[in-house]
C-alpha positions in Angstrom: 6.1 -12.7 21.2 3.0 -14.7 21.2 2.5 -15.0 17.7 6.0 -15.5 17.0 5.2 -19.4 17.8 1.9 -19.5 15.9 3.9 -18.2 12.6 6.1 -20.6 12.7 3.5 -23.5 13.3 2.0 -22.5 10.2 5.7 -21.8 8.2 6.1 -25.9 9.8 2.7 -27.2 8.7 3.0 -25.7 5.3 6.5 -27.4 4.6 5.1 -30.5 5.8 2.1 -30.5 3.6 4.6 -29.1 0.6 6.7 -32.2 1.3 3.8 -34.4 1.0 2.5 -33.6 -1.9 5.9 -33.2 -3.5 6.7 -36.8 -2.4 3.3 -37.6 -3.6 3.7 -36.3 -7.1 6.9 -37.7 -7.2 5.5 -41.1 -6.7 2.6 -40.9 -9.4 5.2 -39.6 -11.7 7.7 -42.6 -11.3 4.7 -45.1 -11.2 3.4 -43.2 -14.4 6.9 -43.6 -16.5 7.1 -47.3 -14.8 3.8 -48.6 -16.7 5.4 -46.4 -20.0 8.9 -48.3 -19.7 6.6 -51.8 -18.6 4.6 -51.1 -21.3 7.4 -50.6 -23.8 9.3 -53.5 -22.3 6.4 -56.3 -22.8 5.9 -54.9 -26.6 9.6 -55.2 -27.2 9.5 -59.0 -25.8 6.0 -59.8 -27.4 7.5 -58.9 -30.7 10.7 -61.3 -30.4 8.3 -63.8 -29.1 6.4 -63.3 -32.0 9.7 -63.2 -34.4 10.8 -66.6 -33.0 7.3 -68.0 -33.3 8.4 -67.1 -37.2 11.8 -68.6 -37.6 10.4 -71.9 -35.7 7.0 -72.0 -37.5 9.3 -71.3 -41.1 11.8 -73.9 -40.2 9.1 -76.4 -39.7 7.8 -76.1 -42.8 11.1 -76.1 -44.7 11.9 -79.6 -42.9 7.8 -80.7 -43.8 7.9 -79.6 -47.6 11.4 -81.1 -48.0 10.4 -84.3 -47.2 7.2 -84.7 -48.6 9.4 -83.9 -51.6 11.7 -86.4 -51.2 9.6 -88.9 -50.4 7.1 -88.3 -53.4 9.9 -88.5 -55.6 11.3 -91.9 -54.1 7.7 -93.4 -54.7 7.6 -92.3 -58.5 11.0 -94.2 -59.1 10.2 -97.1 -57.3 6.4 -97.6 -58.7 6.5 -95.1 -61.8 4.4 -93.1 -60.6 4.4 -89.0 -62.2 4.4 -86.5 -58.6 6.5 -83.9 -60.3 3.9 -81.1 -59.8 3.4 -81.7 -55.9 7.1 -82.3 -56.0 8.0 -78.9 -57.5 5.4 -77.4 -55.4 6.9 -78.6 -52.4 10.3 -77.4 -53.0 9.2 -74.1 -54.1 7.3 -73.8 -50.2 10.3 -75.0 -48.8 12.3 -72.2 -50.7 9.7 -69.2 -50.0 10.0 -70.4 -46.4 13.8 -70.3 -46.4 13.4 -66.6 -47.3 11.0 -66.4 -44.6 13.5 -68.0 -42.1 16.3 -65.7 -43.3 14.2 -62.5 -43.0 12.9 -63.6 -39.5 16.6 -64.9 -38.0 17.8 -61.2 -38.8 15.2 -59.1 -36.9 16.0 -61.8 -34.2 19.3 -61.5 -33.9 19.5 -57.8 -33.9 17.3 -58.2 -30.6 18.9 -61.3 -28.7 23.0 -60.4 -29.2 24.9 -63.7 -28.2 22.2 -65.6 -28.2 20.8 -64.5 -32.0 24.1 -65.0 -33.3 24.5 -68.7 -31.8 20.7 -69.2 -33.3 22.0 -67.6 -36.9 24.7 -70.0 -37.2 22.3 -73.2 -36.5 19.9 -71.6 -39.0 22.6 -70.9 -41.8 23.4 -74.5 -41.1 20.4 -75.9 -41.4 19.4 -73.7 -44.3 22.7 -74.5 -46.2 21.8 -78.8 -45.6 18.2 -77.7 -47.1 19.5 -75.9 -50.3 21.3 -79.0 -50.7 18.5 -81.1 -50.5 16.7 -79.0 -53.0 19.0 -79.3 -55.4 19.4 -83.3 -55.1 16.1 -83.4 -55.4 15.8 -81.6 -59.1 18.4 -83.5 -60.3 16.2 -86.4 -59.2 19.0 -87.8 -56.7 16.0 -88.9 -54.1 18.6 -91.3 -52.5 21.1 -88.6 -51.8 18.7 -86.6 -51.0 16.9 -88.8 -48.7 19.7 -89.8 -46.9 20.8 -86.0 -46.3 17.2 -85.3 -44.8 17.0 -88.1 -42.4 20.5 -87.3 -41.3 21.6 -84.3 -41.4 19.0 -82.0 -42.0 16.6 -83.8 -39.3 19.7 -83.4 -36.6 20.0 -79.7 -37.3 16.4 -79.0 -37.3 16.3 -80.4 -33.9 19.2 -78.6 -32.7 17.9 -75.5 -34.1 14.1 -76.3 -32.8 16.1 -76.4 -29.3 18.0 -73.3 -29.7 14.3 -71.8 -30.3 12.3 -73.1 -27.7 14.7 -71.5 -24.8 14.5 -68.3 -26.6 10.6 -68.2 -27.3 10.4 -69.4 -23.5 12.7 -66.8 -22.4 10.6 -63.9 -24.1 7.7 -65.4 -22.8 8.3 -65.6 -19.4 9.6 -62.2 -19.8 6.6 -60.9 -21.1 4.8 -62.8 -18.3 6.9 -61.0 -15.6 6.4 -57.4 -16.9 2.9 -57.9 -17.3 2.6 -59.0 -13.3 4.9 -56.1 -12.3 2.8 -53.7 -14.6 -0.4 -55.2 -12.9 1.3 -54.1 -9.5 2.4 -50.8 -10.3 -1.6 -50.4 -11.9 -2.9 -51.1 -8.8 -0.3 -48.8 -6.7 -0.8 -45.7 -9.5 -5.0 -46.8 -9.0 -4.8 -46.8 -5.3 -2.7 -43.2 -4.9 -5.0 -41.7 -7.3 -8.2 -42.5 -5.5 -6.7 -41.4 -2.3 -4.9 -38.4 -2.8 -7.2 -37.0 -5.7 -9.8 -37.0 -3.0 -7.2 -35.5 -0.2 -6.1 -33.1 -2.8 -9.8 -31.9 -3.4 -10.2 -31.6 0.3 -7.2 -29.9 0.7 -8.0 -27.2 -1.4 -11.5 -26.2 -0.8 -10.5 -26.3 3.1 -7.5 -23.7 2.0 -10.1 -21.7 -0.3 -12.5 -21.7 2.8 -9.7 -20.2 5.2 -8.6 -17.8 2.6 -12.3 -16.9 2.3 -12.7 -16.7 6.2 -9.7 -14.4 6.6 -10.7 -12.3 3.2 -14.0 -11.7 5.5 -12.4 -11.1 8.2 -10.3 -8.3 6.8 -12.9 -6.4 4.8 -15.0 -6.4 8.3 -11.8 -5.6 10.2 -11.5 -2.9 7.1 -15.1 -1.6 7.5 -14.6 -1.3 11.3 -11.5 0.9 11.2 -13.4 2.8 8.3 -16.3 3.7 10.3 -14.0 4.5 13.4 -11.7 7.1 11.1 -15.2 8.6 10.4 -16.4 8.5 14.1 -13.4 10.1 15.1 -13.4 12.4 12.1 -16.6 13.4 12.8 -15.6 14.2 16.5 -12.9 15.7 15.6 -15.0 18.5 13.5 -17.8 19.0 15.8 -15.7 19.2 18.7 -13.7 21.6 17.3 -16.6 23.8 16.1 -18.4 23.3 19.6 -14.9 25.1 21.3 -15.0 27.4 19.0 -17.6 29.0 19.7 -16.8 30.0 23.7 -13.2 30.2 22.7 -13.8 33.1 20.6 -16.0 34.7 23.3 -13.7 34.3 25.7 -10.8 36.0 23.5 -13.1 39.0 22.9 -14.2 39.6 26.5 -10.3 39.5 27.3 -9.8 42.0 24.8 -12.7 44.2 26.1 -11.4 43.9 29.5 -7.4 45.1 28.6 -9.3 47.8 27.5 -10.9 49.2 30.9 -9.2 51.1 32.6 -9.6 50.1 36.1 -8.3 46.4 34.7 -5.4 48.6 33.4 -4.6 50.3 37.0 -3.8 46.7 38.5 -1.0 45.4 38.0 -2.1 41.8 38.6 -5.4 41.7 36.3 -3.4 42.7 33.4 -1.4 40.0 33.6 -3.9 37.6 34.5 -5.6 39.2 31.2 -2.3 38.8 29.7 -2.1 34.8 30.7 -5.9 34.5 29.2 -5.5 36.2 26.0 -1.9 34.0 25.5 -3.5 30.4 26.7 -7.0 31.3 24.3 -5.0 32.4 21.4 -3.1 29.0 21.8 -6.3 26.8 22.0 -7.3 28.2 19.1 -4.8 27.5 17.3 -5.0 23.9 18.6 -8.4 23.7 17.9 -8.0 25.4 14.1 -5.4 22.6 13.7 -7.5 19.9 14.7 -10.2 20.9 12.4 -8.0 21.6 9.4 -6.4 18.0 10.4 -9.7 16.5 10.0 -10.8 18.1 7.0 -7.1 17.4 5.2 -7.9 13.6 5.3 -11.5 13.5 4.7 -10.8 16.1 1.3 -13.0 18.1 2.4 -10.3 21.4 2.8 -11.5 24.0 0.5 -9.4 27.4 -0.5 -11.2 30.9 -1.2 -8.7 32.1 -3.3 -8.1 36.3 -3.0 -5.2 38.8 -3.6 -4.0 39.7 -0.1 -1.6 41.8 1.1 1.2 39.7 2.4 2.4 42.5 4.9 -0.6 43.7 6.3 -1.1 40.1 7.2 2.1 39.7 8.8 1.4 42.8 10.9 -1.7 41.7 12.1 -0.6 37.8 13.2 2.3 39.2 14.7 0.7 41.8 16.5 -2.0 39.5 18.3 1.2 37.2 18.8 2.7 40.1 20.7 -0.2 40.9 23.0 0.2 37.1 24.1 3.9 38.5 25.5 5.5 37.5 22.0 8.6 39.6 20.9 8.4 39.9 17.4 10.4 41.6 14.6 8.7 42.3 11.2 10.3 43.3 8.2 8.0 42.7 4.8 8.0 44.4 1.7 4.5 45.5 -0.3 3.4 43.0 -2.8 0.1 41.4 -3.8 -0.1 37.3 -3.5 -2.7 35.0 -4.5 -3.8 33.1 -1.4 -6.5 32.0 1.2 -6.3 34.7 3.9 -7.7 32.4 6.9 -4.9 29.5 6.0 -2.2 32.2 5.1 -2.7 33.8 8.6 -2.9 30.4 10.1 0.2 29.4 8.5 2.0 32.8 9.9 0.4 32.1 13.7 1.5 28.2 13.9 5.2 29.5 13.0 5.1 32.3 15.4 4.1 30.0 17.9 6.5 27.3 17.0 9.5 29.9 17.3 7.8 31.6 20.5 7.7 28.2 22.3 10.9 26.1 21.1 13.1 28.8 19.3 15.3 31.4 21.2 14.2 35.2 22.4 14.5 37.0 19.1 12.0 36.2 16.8 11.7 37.9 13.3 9.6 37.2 10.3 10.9 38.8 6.8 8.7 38.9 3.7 10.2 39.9 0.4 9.5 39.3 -3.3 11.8 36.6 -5.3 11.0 36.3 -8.8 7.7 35.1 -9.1 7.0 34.0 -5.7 6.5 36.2 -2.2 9.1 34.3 0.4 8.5 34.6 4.2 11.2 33.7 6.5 10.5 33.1 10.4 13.5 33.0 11.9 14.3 32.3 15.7 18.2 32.0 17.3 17.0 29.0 19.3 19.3 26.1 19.2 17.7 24.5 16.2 16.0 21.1 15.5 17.5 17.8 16.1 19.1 15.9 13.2 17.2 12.9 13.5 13.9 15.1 13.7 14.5 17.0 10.5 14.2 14.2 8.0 10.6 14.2 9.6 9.6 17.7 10.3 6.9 18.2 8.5 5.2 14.4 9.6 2.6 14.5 12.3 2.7 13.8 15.7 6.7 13.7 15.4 8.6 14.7 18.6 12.0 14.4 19.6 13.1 10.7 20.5 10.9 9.5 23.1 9.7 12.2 25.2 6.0 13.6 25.6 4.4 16.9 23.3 5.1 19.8 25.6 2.0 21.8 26.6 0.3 23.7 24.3 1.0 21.6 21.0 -0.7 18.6 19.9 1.8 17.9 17.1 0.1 19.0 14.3 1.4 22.4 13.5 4.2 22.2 11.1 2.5 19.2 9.2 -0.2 21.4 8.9 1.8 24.4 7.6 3.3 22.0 4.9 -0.1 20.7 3.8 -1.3 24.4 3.8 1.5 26.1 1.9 1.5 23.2 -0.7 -3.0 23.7 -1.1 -2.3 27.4 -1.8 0.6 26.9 -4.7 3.5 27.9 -2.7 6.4 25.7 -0.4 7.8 25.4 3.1 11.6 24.4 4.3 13.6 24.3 6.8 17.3 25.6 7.0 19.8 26.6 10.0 22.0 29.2 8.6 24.7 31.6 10.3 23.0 30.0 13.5 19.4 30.7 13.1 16.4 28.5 12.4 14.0 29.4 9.4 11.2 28.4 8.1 11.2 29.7 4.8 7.6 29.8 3.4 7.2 30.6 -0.9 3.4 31.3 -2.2 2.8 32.9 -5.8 2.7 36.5 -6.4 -0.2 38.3 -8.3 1.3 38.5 -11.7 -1.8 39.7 -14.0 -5.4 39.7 -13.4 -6.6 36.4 -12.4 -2.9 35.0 -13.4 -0.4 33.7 -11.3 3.0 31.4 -11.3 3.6 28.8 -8.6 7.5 28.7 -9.4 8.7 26.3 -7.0 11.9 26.6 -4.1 15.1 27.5 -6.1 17.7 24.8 -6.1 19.7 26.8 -3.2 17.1 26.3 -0.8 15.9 22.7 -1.8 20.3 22.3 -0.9 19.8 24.3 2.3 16.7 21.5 3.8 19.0 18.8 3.2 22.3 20.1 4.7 21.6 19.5 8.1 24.9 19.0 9.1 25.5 22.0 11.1 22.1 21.4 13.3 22.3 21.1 16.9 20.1 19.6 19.6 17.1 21.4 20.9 14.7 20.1 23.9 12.0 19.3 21.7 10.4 21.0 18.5 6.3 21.6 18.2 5.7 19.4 15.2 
C-alpha cells in the first residue's frame, strides 16, 4: 500500500511536467506563426505604401510636365519664341507617366477595396482633364489649355493628392504598428527560448541521470539475485551430496539388520526397522530431488543413455517401495527402452510415492508396449487431484489452495518427473478414468541398434489431461 501513493506522485508529476512543456510548445509555436503572419502583414502594407508612393509621385509629374508645357508654349506665342522640342518632350513625360499612374492605381485598388475604387475614380478623372490638356496643347490652343490646367486639372490633382496621403498614411501607420507588435512578440519568442531551452536541457540530462541511476541499480539488484541463485544452487548440491552419503549408510545398515535374525524374532525392532527403512528411502528421494532440482536450472543435468529393461526396473522400485510397507501391484510386459536407468528408476519411485502418500490403498503400475513408445501407468483409486491443481500439476512447489506441503514432500516430485521424462525423449500426463488416478508415463522403445523414435502422447491421451471434468477433491497432492 505504501507505494501505491509514491506511483501516483510520479503518474502526477509527469502530467504536470507533460502539461508544461505542451503549453510551452504551444506558445513558441503560436509566437513562431505570429512573427510569419506579422511578417507577411508589414510586406503586404510596405508594398501598397510603396504602390501609392507611385500613383502620387506619377500624378505629380503629369500635373509638373503639363504645365511646363503649357506654359512654354504661351511664351512662344506671346514673344515668338520656338520651345516645341521641350514642349513635345514634356507632353510625351506627362503621357509615359499617365501610363505609369494607370498601371500603379490598378495594383492599388485590388489591395484597398472601397477605398481603391473611390481613389480610381479621382485618378480616371484627373487623367481624363490631362488627356485633354494634351491634346489642346498640340493643337497649340495654350489658352484653352491653360485655363483647363489652372482650373480643373489643378482642383483634381489636389483632390486626388488628398485621397492619397490618407491612404499612404494609413499603410504607413500600419506598417508602423506591425512592426512594434512584431518587436514584442521577438522579444516574448527570445525570452521563452532562452529560458526553457535551458530548462529543457536540464530537464533531460536530470531524467537521463535517473534513468541511468535506476539502470544501475537494476543490473546490481540483477547481479545480487544472480549470485544468490548460485549461492543457494551451490548449497543446494553440496548439501545434498553431504546427506547422501550417511543416508545411504543408514539405508544399508537397516537392511543388514531386517536380515538378523534376532532383529526378526521381535516384533517391535522390525517395525522400528520398518519405520527406518520407509523414512530413509523417503529422504532420499527428497534429497535426489533437490539435487536433480538444482542441476535442472543450472544445465548441468546430464543423461547416460542405455537399453534397459523397463520391467525389471519396475520390479526392483516397486519392491524397495514395498519393504517401506507399500502395497503394490505390477503388471509390465518385456521390452527394451532407451533410457537413463538412475532417472527412469527415479521417475518410477517419485510416482510410487506420490500414490503411496495422497492416492488410495491399491496401487498398481502397468507397463506395456504402444507403437513405438513403452507406456507406464501408475494408477491409485484415491480420490483424485483437485481441478484447480491440475492445470498446474507438473509446476513446482504447487499445493492445494493454501494449505502447507504434508510431511515428507518438498513439492518437487512431479515437476521433476515431467522435466525427467521430457530429458529422456518420452511424456507424462495425468488422467482420472473409470475412477482412478494415472500418471501415464511414454519413453521410446529400442527400435534398431543405436536407433530409436520418441513418438509423442497419442491424441486420446493429450484429450484425456485436459478433460478434467470428472475430478474430485483430494486433501492435498505431493507436487
Amino acid at each position: 500500500m505504501s507505494s501505491r501513493p509514491s506511483a501516483n506522485s510520479r503518474l502526477d508529476r509527469a502530467l504536470a511536467i507533460s502539461l508544461v512543456a505542451g503549453l510551452a510548445v504551444l506558445m513558441l509555436v503560436g509566437l513562431v506563426f505570429s512573427i510569419a503572419y506579422g511578417s507577411q502583414q508589414i510586406t503586404s502594407d510596405a508594398t501598397d505604401l510603396h504602390k501609392a508612393d507611385e500613383v502620387l509621385r506619377s500624378a505629380t509629374i503629369v500635373r509638373a510636365q503639363l504645365a511646363i508645357a503649357v506654359h512654354a508654349g504661351t511664351v512662344d506665342r506671346e514673344f515668338g519664341s520656338n520651345s516645341s522640342e521641350a514642349i513635345d518632350q514634356s507632353i510625351d513625360e506627362a503621357e509615359s507617366a499617365l501610363v505609369d499612374l494607370d498601371d500603379g492605381m490598378e495594383a492599388l485598388s485590388a489591395e484597398n477595396g472601397d477605398s481603391g475604387t473611390t481613389i480610381t475614380t479621382s485618378v480616371e478623372q484627373f487623367a481624363a482633364t490631362a488627356d485633354a490638356v494634351i491634346a489642346m496643347t498640340r493643337l497649340d490652343q495654350y489658352a484653352e489649355a491653360q485655363l483647363l490646367a489652372s482650373g480643373d486639372l489643378d482642383a483634381e490633382f489636389r483632390a486626388l493628392v488628398d485621397e492619397l496621403v490618407v491612404v499612404r498614411d494609413g499603410l504607413a501607420e500600419s506598417v508602423a504598428s506591425s512592426d512594434a507588435l512584431l518587436g514584442h512578440i521577438g522579444n516574448a519568442a527570445r525570452f521563452l527560448v532562452a529560458f526553457f531551452l535551458p530548462a529543457a536541457i536540464i530537464f533531460l540530462y536530470r531524467a537521463l541521470i535517473r534513468r541511468q541511476a535506476r539502470q544501475a541499480a537494476l543490473e546490481t539488484r540483477l547481479e545480487a539475485e544472480r549470485r544468490v541463485s548460485i549461492a543457494r544452487e551451490e548449497f543446494i548440491a553440496n548439501a545434498s551430496h553431504e546427506l547422501r552419503t550417511p543416508l545411504t549408510s543408514i539405508t544399508g545398515l537397516a537392511l543388514l539388520l531386517e536380515e538378523d535374525p534376532v532383529i526378526r524374532e521381535s516384533e517391535s525392532a522390525t517395525e522400528l526397522l520398518d519405520l527406518i527403512i520407509s523414512e530413509s528411502g523417503d529422504l532420499t528421494r527428497m534429497v535426489e530431488d533437490l539435487l536433480t532440482a538444482a542441476r535442472l536450472d543450472v544445465g548441468a543435468l546430464s543423461y547416460a543413455f542405455e537399453d534397459v529393461d523397463p520391467a525389471k526396473e519396475v520390479a526392483e522400485v516397486a519392491e524397495s517401495m514395498r519393504r517401506a510397507g507399500a502395497s503394490i501391484e505390477v503388471e509390465c510386459e518385456p521390452a527394451t527402452i532407451r533410457a537413463d536407468q538412475v532417472r527412469l528408476r527415479q521417475i518410477l519411485r517419485n510416482l510410487l510415492s506420490n500414490a503411496r502418500k495422497y492416492g488410495g490403498p491399491d496401487i498398481r503400475i502397468d507397463g506395456h508396449v504402444d507403437g513405438h513408445t513403452y507406456t507406464f501407468e501408475v494408477s491409485d483409486n484415491g480420490d483424485g487431484v483437485p481441478k484447480h491443481v491440475t492445470d498446474r500439476l507438473f509446476e513446482r512447489f504447487v499445493h492445494q489452495g493454501e494449505e502447507k506441503p504434508v510431511q515428507g514432500s518438498v513439492g518437487l516430485g512431479l515437476s521433476i518427473v515431467n522435466a525427467l521424462a521430457q530429458g529422456m525423449g518420452g511424456t507424462v500426463v495425468y488422467v482420472r478414468t473409470d475412477g482412478e488416478s494415472r500418471f501415464r508415463v511414454r519413453l521410446p522403445l529400442v527400435v534398431g541398434p543405436g536407433g530409436t523414435d520418441t513418438e509423442q502422447v497419442s491424441e486420446t491421451d493429450a484429450k484425456a489431461v485436459s478433460d478434467t471434468s470428472h475430478l474430485v477433491a483430494h486433501p492435498a497432492v505431493d507436487l
